[in-house]
C-alpha positions as CSV (number, residue, x, y, z in Angstrom):
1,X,10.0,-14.4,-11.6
2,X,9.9,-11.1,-13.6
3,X,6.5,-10.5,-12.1
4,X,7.5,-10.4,-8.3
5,X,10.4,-7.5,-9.8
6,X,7.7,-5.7,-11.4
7,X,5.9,-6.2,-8.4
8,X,9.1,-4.9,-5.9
9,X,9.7,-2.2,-8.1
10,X,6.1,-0.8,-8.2
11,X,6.2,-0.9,-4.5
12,X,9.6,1.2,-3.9
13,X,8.0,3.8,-6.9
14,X,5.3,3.9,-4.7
15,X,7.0,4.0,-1.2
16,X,9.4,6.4,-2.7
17,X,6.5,8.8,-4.4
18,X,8.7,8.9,-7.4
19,X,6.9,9.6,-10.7
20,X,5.1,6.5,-12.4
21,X,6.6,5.3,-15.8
22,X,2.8,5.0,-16.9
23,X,0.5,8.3,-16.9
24,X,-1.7,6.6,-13.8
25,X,0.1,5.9,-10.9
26,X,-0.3,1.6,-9.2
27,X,-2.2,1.8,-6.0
28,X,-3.0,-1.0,-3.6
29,X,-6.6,-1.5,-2.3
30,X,-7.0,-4.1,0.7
31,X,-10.3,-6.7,0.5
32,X,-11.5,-7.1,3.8
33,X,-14.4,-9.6,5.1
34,X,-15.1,-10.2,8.7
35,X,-12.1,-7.5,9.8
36,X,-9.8,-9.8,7.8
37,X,-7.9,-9.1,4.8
38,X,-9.3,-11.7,1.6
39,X,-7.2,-10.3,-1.6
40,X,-4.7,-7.1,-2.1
41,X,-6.1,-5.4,-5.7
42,X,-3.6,-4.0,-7.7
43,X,-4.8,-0.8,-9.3
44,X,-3.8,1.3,-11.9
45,X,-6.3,4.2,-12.1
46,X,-10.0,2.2,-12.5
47,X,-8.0,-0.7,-14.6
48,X,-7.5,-3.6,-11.7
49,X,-4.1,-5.1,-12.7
50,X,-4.1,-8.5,-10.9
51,X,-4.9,-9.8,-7.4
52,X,-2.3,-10.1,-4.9
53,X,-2.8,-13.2,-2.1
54,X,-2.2,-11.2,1.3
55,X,-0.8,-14.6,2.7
56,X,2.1,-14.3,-0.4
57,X,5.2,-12.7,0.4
58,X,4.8,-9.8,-1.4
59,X,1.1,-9.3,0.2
60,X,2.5,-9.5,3.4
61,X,5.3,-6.8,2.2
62,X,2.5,-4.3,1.0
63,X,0.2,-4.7,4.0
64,X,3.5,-4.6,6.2
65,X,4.3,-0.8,4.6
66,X,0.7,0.0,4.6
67,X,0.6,-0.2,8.6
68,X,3.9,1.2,9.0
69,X,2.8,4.6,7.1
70,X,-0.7,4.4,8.6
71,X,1.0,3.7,12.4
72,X,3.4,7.4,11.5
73,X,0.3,9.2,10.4
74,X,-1.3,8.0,13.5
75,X,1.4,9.2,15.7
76,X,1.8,12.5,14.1
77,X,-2.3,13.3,14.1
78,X,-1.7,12.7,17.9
79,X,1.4,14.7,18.5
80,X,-0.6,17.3,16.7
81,X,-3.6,17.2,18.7
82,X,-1.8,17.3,21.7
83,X,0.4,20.5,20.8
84,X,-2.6,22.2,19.9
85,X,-4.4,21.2,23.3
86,X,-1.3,22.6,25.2
């Protein structure tokens, strides 16, 4: 149980870009085979932390805010381009 609240709580100090408690900050780095996700790693710096199940609940949390952020940047690189182009 206390590891999905570590686990919630790294992901809003994360979302929120507040400063880490430790010196290295967690990052998340998707496993793909075949276009398909296989495992979510759990980084700190170099040091992989565990391995996240992108079928769990809190896999399909982190890859849900990782394509929401992605899908903003996406937008905004186009708004750009087309303000530029005008």
């Amino acid at each position: 149980m206390a590891e999905n609240e570590e686990g919630a709580a790294a992901l809003s100090t994360e979302a929120e870009g507040a400063a880490p408690v430790n010196a290295e900050e967690i990052t998340y780095h998707a496993v793909e085979k075949d276009g398909q996700v296989t495992a979510i790693w759990e980084m700190q710096g170099r040091k992989h932390l565990r391995t996240i199940d992108p079928r769990s609940r809190q896999g399909q949390e982190i890859l849900r805010l990782y394509t929401a952020e992605h899908a903003e940047e996406a937008v905004a690189a186009d708004t750009g381009e087309t303000n530029a182009s005008s």
